[in-house]
C-alpha positions as CSV (number, residue, x, y, z in Angstrom):
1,X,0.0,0.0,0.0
2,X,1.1,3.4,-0.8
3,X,0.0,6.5,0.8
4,X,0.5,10.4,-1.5
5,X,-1.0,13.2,-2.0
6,X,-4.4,13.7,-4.0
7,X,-3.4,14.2,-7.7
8,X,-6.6,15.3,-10.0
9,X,-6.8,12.1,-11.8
10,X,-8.0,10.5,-8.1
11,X,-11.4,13.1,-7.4
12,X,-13.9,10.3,-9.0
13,X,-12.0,7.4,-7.4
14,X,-12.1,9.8,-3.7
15,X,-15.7,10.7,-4.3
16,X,-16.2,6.7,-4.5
17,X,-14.5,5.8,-1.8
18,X,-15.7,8.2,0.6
19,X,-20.0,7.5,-0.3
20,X,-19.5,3.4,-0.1
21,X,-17.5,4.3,3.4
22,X,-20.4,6.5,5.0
23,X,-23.4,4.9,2.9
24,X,-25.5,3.3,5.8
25,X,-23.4,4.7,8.4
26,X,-26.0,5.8,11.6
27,X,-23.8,9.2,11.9
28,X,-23.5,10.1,8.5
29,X,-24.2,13.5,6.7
30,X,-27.8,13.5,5.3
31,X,-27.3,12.8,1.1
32,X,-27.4,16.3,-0.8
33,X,-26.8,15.5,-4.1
34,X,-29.4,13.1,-6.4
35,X,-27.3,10.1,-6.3
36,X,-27.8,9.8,-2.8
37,X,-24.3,9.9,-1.7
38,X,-23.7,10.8,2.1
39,X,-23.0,14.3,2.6
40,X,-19.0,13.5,3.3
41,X,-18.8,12.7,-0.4
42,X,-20.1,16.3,-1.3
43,X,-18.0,17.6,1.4
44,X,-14.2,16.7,-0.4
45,X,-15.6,18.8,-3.1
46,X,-16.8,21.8,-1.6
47,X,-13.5,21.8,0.6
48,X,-11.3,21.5,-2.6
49,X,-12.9,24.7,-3.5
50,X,-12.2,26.5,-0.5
51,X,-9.6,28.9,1.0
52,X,-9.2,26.2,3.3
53,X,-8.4,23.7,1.3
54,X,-4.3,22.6,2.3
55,X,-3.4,20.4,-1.2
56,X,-0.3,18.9,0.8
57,X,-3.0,17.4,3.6
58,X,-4.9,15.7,1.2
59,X,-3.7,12.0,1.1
60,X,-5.1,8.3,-0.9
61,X,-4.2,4.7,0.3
62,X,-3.2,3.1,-3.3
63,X,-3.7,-0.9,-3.1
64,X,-2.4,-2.5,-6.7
65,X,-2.8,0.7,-8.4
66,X,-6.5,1.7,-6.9
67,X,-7.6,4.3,-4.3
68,X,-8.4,2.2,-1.0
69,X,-8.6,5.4,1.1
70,X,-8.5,8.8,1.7
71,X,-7.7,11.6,4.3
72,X,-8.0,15.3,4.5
73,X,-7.4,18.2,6.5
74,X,-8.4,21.6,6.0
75,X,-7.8,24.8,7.9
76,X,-9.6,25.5,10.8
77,X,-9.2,28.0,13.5
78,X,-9.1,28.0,17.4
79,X,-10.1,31.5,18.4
80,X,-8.8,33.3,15.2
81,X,-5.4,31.2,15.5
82,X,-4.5,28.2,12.7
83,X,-5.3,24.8,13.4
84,X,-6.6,21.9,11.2
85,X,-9.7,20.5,10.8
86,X,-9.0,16.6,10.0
87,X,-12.1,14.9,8.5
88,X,-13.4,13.4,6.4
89,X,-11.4,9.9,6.8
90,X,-13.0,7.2,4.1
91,X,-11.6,3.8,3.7
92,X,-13.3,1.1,1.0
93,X,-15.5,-0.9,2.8
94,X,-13.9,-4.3,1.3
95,X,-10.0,-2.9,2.9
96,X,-11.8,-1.7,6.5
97,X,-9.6,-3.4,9.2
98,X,-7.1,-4.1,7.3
99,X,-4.6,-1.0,8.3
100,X,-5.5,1.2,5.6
101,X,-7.0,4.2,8.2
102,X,-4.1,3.6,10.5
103,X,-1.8,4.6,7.6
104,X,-3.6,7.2,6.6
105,X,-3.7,8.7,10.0
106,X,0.0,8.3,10.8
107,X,0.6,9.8,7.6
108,X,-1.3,13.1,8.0
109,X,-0.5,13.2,11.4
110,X,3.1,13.8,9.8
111,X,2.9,15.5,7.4
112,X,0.1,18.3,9.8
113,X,3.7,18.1,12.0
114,X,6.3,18.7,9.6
115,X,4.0,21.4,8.2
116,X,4.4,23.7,11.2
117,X,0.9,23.0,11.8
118,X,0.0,23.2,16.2
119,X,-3.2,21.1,16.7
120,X,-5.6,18.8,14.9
121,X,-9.3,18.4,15.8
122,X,-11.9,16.1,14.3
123,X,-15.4,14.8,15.5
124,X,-15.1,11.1,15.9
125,X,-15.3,7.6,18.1
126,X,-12.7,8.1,20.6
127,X,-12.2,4.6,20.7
128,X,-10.7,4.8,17.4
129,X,-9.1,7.8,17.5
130,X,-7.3,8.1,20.8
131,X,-4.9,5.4,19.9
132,X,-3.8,8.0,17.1
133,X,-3.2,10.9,20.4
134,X,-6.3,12.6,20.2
135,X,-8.2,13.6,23.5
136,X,-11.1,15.5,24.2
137,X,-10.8,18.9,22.9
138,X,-12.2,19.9,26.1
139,X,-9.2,19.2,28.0
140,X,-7.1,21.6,26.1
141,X,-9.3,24.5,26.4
142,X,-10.6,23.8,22.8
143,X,-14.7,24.2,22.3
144,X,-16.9,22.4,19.8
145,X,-18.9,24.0,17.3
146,X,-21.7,22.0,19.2
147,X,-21.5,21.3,22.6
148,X,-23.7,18.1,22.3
149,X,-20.5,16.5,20.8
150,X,-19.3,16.2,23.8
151,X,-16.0,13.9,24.2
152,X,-16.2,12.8,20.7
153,X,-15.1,16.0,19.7
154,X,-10.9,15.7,20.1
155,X,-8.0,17.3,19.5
156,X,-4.3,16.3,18.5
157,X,-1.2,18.7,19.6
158,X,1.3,18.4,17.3
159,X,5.1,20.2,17.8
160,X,4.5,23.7,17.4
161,X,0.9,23.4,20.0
162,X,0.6,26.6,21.9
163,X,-0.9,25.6,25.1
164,X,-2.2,28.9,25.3
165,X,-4.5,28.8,22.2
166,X,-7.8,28.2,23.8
167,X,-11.4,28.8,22.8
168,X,-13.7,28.3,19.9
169,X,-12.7,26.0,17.3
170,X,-14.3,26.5,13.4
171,X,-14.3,24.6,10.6
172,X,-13.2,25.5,6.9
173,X,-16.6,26.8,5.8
174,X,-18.1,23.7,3.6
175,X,-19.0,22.6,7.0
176,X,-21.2,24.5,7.5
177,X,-23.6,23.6,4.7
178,X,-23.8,20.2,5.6
């Protein structure tokens, strides 16, 4: 398996992966468009079109030369100061559990850290997602767009974290149409 960056070619293939991922899912995004996708596979478009779109954090899981997975994050803010908004994560049903999310993770994780970049947040199982370093943003002084997230909103410092940086966290806008 081979993880890299998003090249244009791969938007049909990440657009597939990322509706067969969330299709059924209980937590998914309502479907917006009329071939009944989930929401998250509208989502990787609108944030390609956005200001907050960070090319470099936009990574695919290749398996014998097809996309298997994918993993983006976009620029967020805490308080008016950077930080990244990681999500969505979409691996192909048929390659769940078989390492493809871990990879992904690790490699945005590193890249987010060699970037410069101080903190990662995402809404997700914390389960899952704590093995990766993520806590509740809650016990950095970080708040949720929606307080009824509770714990499953989390955040990752990476190297250049300012403990400081405390408040309101926002998403890259495309969020906010879901």
């Amino acid at each position: 398996m081979l993880i890299r960056r998003e090249r244009p070619k791969d938007v049909a293939d990440i657009r597939a992966v990322t509706a067969a991922a969330f299709s059924g899912v209980e937590h998914s995004a309502p479907p917006i468009e009329p071939d009944g996708a989930p929401g998250e596979a509208t989502l990787v478009g609108w944030l390609r079109a956005d200001p907050g779109w960070i090319p470099e954090l936009s990574l695919v899981a290749e398996a014998d030369g097809e996309i298997v997975g994918h993993a983006v994050a976009t620029r967020g803010t805490i308080a008016g100061r950077p930080a990244l908004g990681l999500g969505p994560v979409s691996v192909s049903p048929a390659r769940q559990r078989d390492g493809v999310g871990s990879a992904l993770m690790h490699a945005i994780l590193g890249a987010a850290d060699a970037m410069g970049e101080p903190v990662v947040v995402l809404l997700g199982s914390p389960a899952y997602y704590g093995r990766f370093g993520f806590v509740p943003a809650s016990t950095l002084g970080i708040d949720s767009p929606d307080p009824a997230w509770g714990d499953y909103f989390q955040a990752r410092p990476l190297a250049a974290y300012d403990q400081s940086v405390r408040g309101a966290f926002a998403y890259a806008a495309p969020f906010d149409r879901l």
